[in-house]
N, C-alpha and C positions, 0 to 999 in steps of 0.2 A: 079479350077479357078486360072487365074493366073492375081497378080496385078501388080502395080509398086509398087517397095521398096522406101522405104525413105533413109534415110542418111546414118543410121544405116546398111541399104540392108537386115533388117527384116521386119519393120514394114510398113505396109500400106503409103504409100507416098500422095504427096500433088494431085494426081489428082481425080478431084471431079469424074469423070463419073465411075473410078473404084469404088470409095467408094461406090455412090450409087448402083451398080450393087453388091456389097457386100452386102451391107443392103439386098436387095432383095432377096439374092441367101440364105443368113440368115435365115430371116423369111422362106422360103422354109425350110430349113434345121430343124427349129423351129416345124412348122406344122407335120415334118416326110414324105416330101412329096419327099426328097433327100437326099444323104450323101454329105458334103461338106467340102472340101482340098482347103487350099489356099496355093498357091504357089506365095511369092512375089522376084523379079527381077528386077536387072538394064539394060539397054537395052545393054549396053558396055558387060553384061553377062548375056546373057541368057542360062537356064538352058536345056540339051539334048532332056527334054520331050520337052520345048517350041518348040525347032528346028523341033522336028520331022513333026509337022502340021504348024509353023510360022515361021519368020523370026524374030519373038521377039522385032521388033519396035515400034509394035505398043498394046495398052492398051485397055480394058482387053481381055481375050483371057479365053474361058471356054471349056475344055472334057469333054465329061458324060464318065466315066468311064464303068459304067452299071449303068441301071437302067428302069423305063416304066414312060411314060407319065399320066397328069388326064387318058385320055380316053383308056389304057393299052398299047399303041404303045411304042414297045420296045426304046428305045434313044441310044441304047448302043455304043459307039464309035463317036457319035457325037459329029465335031468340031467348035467351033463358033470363029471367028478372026474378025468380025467385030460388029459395034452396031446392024446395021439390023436382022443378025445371031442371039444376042443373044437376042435380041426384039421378034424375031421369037421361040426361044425355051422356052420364058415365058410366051408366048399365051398358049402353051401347057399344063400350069399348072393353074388350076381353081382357084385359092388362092386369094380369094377378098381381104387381106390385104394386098395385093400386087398394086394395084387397086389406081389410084387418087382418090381425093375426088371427080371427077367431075364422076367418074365411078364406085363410089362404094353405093351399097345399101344402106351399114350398118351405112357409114358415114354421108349419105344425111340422113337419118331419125335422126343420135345423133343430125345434125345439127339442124332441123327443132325444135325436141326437145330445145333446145340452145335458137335460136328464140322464139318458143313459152314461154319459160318459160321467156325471156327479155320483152315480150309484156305485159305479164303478171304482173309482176313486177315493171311495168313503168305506171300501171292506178293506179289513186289517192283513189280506193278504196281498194287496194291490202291486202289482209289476209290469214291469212296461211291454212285456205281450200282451197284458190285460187292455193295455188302455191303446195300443195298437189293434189288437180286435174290435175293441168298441169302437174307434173312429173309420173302419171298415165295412161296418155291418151295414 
């Protein structure tokens, strides 16, 4: 994965979309579902690997080096230079923590939990088997 540099021309720079596509590429990396290289760059220098696939303008820019999809499909030499690109190669990967909250199972249920347990808490007879049932249910 290649980001923009900051000032320094190591560290992670100010633009948001790389960062989040880091986070993401992360949690993959976390799960064991990938191996993951960052490579950060000033567009004035971009590095030989960026030129080989981009023109190094533009942010972020991802190679699968090798590796196989959720469903075993090889990725290997796969290159992404745009968001759609890499929007498209994250479908690939089954990772619900990956996932909004408007699309994620596990989220919508802690949520509900959350609620329920607020509902619970806000009646004027509320005692502590109440609220020991609700974190049960």
């Amino acid at each position: 994965m290649c980001l923009q540099a900051a000032v320094d021309k190591m560290k992670n720079g100010g633009c948001p979309i790389c960062h989040r596509y880091f986070l993401v590429f992360y949690i993959l990396r976390e799960r064991g579902l990938i191996d993951l290289v960052v490579t950060t760059f000033l567009p004035e220098s971009p590095p030989k690997e960026v030129l080989a696939f981009s023109n190094g303008k533009h942010y972020p820019l991802v190679k699968v080096h090798s590796g196989m999809d959720s469903r075993g499909q090889d990725i290997t030499g796969l290159e992404c230079d745009t968001v759609d690109e890499i929007e498209a190669l994250l479908d690939r990967f089954d990772c619900d923590d990956m996932r909004s909250r408007k699309e994620s199972h596990a989220e919508a249920i802690a949520e509900q939990s959350f609620e329920d347990l607020y509902m619970v808490s806000r009646q004027s007879s509320f005692r502590i088997n109440a609220l020991i049932s609700a974190l049960t249910c």
